[in-house]
BABAZA-990829 format. One record per residue (C-alpha): residue number from 0; residue in three letters; chain; x, z, y. Coordinates in nm, 4 decimals, m for minus. Example, Ala and Ser with C-alpha at 12.3 -4.5 7.8 and 13.67 -1.06 7.14 Angstrom:
<recs>
REC   n res chain        u        w        v
REC   0 ALA     A   1.2300   0.7800  m0.4500
REC   1 SER     A   1.3670   0.7140  m0.1060
</recs>
This chain:
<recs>
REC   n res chain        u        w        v
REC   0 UNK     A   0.7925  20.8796   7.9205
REC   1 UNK     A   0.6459  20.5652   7.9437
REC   2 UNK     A   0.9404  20.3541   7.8753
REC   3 UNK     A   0.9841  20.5111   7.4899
REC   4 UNK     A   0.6490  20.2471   7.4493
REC   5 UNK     A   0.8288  19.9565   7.5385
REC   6 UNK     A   1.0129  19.8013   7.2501
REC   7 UNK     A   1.3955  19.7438   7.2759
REC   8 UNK     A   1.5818  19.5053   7.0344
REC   9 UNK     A   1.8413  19.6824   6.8774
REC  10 UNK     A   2.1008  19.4261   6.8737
REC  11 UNK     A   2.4830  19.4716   7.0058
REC  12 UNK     A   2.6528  19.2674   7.2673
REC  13 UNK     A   2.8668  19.1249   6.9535
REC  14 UNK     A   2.5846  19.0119   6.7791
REC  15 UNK     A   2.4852  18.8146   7.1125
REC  16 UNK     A   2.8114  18.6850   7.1801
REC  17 UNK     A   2.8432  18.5376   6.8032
REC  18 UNK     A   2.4881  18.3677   6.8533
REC  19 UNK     A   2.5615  18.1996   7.1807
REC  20 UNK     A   2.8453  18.1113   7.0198
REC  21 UNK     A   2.7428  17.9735   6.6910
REC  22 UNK     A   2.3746  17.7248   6.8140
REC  23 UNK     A   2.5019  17.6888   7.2194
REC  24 UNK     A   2.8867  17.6696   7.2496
REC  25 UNK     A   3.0721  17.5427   6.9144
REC  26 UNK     A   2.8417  17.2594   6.8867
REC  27 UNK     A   2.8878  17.1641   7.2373
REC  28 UNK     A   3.3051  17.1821   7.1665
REC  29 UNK     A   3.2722  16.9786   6.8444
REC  30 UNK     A   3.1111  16.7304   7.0130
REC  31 UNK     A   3.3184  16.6676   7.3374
REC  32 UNK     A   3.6318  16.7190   7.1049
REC  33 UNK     A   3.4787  16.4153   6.9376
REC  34 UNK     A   3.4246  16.2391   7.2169
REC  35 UNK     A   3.7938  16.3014   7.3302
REC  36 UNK     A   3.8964  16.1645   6.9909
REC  37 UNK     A   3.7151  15.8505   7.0193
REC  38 UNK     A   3.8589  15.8061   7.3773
REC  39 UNK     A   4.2205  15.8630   7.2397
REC  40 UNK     A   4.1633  15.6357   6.9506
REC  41 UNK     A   3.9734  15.3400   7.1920
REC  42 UNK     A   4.2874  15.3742   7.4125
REC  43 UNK     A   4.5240  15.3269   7.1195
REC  44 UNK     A   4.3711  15.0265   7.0010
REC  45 UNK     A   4.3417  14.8903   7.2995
REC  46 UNK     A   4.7433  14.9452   7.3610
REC  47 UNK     A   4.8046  14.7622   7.0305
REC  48 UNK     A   4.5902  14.4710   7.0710
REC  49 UNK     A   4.6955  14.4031   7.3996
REC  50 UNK     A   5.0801  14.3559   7.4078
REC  51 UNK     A   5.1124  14.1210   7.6674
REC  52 UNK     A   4.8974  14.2304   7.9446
REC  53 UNK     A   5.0678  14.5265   8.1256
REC  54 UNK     A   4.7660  14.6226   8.3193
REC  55 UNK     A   4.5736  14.6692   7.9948
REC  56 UNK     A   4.8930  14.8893   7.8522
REC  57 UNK     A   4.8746  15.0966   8.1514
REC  58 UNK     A   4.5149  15.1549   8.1515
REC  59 UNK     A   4.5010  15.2464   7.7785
REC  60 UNK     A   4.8390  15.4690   7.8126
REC  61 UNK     A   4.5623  15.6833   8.0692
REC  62 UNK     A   4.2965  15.6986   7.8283
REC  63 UNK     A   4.5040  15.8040   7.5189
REC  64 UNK     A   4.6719  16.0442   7.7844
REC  65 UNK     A   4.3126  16.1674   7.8529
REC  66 UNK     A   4.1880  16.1643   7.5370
REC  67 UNK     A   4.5004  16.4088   7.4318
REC  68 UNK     A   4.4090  16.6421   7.7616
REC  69 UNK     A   4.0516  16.6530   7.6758
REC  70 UNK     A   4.1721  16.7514   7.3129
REC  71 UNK     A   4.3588  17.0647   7.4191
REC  72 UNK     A   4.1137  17.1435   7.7287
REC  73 UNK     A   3.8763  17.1849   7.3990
REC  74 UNK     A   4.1059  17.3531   7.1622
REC  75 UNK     A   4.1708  17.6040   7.4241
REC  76 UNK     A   3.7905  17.7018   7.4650
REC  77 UNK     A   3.7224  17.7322   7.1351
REC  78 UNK     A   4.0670  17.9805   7.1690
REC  79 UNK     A   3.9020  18.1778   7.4921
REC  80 UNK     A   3.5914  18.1792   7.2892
REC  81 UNK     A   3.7652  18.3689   7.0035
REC  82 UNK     A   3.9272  18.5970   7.2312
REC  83 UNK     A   3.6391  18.6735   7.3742
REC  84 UNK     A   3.4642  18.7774   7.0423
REC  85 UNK     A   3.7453  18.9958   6.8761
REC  86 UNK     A   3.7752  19.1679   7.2334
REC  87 UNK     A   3.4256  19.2575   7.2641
REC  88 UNK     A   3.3719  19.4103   6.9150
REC  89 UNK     A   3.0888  19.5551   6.7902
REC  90 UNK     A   3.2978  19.9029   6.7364
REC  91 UNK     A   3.3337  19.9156   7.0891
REC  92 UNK     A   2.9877  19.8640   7.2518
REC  93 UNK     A   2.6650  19.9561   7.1370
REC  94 UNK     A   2.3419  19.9364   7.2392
REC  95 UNK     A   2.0948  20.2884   7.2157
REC  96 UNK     A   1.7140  20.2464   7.0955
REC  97 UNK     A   1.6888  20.3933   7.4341
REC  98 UNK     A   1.8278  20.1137   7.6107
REC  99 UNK     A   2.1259  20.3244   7.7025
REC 100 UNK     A   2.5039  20.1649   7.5704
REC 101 UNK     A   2.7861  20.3432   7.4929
REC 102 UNK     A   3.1361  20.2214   7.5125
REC 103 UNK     A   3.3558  20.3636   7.2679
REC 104 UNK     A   3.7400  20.3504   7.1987
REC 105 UNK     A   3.8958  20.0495   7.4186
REC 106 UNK     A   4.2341  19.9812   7.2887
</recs>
């Protein structure tokens, strides 16, 4: 046949889903969880050194508020993201040198 010519990567759907993972999505988590951090901690020191001023307290009660939402909106990506991995194991699917898969034992 004339598609046995064409090379296929033999790589496994895990071994895509731990790459995307690793260089696209952790770096992009680590870095909005930092940014959530630093918009928690700008809101707290703004609620210290302003003790007076109520609007002030009120608008840096919202960002520390935000700042802790943004922190678990993170946390439970990088959760999903985990899931997601040890779900999909590389047991489970594989790819063929054909370019056929096979799905094995689903538990």
């Amino acid at each position: 046949m004339i598609f046995q010519m064409i090379p296929v990567a033999e790589a496994s759907i895990n071994t895509l889903m731990k790459s995307i993972d690793k260089v696209i999505i952790n770096p992009i988590i680590v870095l909005l969880f930092a940014l959530a951090v630093a918009f928690f901690i700008y809101g707290l020191a703004e609620y210290l050194l302003s003790p007076d001023n109520e609007e002030k307290r009120k608008a840096s009660k919202d960002h520390m508020l935000w700042g802790v939402f943004g922190m678990f909106i993170m946390v439970s990506v990088f959760g999903i993201m985990s899931l997601l991995l040890n779900t999909v194991g590389e047991d489970r699917i594989k790819l063929q040198s054909t370019g056929d898969y096979e799905i094995g034992n689903l538990k």
